[in-house]
MDAnalysis code that builds the backbone (N, CA, C; Angstrom):
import MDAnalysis as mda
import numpy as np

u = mda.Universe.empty(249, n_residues=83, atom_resindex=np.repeat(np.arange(83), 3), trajectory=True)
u.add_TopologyAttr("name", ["N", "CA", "C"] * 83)
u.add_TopologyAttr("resid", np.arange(1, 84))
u.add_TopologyAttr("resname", ["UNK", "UNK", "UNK", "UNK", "UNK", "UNK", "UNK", "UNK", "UNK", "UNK", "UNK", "UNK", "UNK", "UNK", "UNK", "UNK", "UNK", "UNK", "UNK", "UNK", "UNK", "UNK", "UNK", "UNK", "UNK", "UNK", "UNK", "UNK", "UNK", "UNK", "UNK", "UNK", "UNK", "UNK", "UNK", "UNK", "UNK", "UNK", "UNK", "UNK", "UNK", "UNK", "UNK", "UNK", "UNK", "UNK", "UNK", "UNK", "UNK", "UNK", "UNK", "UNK", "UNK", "UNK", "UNK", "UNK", "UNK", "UNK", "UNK", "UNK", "UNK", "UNK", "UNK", "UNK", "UNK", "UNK", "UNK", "UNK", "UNK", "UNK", "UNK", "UNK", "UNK", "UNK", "UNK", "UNK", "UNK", "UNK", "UNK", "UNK", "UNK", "UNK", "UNK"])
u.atoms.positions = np.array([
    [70.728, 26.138, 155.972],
    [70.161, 26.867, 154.869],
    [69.060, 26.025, 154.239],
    [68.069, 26.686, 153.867],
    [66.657, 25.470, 153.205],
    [66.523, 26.227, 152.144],
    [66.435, 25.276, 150.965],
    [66.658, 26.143, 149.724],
    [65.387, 25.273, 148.890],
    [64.871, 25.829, 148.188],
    [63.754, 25.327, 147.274],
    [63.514, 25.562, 145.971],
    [62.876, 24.880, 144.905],
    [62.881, 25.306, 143.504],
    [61.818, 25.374, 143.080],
    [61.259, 26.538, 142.237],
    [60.253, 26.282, 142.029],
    [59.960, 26.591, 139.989],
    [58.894, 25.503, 139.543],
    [58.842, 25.419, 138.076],
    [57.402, 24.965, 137.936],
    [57.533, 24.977, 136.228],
    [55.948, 24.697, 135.844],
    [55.837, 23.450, 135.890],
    [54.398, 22.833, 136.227],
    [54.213, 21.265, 136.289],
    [55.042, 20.346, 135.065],
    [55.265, 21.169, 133.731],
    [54.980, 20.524, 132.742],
    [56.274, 20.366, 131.891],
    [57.326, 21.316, 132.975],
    [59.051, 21.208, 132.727],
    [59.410, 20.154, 133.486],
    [59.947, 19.648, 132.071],
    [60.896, 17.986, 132.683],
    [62.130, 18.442, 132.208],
    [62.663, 19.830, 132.145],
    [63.668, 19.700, 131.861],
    [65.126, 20.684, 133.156],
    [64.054, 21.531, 133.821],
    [64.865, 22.219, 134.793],
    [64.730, 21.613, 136.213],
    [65.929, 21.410, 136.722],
    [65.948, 20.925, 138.206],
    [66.066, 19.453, 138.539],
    [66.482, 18.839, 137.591],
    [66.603, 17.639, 137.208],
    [66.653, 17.019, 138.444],
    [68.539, 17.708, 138.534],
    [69.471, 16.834, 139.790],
    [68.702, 17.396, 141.254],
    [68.192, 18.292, 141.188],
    [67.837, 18.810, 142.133],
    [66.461, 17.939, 142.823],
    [65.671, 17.258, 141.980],
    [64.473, 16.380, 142.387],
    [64.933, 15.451, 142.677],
    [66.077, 14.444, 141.352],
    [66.530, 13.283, 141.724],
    [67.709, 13.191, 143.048],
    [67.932, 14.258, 143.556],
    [68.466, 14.033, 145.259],
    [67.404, 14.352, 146.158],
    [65.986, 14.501, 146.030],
    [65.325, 14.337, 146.712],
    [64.811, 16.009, 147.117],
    [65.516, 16.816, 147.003],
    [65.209, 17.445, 147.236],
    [63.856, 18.736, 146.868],
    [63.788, 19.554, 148.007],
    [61.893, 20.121, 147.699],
    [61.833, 20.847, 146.344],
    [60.970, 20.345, 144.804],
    [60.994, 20.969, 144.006],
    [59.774, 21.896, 144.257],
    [58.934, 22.539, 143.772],
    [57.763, 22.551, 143.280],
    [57.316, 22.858, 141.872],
    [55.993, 22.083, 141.774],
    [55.812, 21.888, 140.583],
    [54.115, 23.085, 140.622],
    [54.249, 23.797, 139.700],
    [52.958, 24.683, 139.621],
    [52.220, 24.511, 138.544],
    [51.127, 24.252, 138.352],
    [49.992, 23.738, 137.366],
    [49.824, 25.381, 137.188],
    [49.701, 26.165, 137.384],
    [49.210, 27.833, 137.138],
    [50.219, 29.026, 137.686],
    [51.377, 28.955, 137.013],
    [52.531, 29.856, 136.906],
    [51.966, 31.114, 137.749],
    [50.651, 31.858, 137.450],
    [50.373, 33.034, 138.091],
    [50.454, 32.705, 139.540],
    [50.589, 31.458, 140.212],
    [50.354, 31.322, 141.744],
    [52.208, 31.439, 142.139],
    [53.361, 31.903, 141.827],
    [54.388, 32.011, 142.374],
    [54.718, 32.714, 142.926],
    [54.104, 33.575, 143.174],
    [54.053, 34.716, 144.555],
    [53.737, 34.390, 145.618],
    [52.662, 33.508, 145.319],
    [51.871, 33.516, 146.170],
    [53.164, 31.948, 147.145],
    [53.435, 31.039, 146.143],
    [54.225, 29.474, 146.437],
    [55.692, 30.497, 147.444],
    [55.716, 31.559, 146.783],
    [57.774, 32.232, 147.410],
    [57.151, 32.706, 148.271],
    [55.755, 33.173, 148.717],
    [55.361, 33.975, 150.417],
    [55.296, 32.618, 151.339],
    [54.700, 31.831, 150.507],
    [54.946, 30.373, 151.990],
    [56.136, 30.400, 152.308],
    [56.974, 29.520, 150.952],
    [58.481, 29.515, 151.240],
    [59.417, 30.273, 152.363],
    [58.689, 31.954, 152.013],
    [59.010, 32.831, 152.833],
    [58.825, 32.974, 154.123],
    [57.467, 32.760, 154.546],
    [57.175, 32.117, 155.961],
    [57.519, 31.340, 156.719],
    [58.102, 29.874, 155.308],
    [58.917, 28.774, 156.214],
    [60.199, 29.262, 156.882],
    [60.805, 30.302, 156.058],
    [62.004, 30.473, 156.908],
    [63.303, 30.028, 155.555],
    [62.391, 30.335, 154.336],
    [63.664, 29.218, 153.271],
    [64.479, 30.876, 152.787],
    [65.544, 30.118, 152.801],
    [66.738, 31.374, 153.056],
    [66.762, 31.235, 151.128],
    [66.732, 30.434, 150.192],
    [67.142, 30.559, 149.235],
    [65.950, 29.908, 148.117],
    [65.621, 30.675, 147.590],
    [64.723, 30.599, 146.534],
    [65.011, 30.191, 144.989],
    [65.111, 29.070, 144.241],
    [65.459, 29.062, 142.977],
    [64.379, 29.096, 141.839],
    [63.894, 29.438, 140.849],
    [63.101, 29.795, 139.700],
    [63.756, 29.313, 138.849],
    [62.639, 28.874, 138.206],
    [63.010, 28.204, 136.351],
    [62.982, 29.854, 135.626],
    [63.539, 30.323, 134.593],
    [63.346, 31.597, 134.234],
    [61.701, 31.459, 133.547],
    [61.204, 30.640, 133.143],
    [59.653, 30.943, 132.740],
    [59.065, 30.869, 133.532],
    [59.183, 30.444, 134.640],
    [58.052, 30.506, 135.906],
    [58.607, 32.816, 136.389],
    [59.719, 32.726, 136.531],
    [60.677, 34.203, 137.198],
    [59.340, 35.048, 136.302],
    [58.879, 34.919, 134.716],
    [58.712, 35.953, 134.354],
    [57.274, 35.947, 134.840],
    [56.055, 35.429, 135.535],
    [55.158, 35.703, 135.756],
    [55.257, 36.571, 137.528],
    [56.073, 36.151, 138.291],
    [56.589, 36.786, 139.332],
    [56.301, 38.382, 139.474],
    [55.767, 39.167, 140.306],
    [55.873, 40.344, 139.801],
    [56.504, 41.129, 141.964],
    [56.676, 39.893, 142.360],
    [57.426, 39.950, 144.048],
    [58.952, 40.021, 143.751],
    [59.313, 39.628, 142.845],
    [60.761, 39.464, 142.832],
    [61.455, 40.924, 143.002],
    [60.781, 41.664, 142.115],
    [61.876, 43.104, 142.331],
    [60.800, 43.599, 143.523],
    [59.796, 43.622, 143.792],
    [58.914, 44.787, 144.434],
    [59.354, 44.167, 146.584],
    [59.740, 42.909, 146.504],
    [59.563, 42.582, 147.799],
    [60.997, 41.899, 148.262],
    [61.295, 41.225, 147.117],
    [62.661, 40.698, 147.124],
    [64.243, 40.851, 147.018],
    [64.085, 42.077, 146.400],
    [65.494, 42.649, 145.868],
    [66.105, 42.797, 146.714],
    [65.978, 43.993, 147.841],
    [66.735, 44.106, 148.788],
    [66.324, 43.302, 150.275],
    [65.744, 42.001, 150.179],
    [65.736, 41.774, 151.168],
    [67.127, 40.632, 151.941],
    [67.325, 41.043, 152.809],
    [68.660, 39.994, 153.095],
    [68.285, 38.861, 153.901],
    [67.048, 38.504, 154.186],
    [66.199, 37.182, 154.657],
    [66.451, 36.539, 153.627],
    [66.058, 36.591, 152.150],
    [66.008, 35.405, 151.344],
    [66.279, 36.080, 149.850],
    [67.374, 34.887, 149.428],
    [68.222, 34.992, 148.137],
    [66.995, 34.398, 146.820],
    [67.035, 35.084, 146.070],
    [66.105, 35.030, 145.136],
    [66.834, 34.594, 144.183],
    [66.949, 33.073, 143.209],
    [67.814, 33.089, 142.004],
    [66.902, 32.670, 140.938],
    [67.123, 33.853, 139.863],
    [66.375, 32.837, 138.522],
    [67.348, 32.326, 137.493],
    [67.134, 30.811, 137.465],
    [67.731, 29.923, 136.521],
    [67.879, 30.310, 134.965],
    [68.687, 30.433, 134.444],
    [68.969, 30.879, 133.132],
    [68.389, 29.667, 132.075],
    [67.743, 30.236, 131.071],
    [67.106, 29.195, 130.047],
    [67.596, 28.100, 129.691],
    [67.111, 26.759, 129.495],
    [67.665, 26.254, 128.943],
    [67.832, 26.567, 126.780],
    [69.156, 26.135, 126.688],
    [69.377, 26.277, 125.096],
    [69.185, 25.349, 124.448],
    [68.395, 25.136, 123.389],
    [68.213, 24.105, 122.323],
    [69.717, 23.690, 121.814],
    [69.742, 22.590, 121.799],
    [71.514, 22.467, 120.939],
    [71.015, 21.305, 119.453],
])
């Protein structure tokens, strides 16, 4: 399974553990390009897709291309909460 995350350059706060094991984050300087970052992904063959929820809301592939597809699991990360 190849799973990937994707967020804004400028969040240091989602995906923490997920960078510090090394694993593929991406970081996007221009939120409007995440359609475009989940069609590579998609090409690579990555079965599982993760989203910061502020990157999810510029997305406009998620319901139109993604919903029912059973190639690749689409998850958006729930906000973080101020405490």
């Amino acid at each position: 399974m190849k799973i990937s995350w994707i967020k804004q350059e400028k969040d240091n706060e989602n995906f923490k553990v997920a960078e510090r094991l090394g694993m593929e984050v991406h970081r996007l300087n221009n939120p409007e390009e995440v359609d475009k970052t989940m069609q590579e992904l998609a090409d690579k063959h990555y079965n599982m897709i993760v989203l910061s929820n502020e990157i999810a809301g510029f997305s406009e592939d998620i319901i139109k291309k993604y919903q029912k597809s059973k190639d690749i699991n689409i998850i958006i990360s729930p906000r973080k909460t101020e405490e």
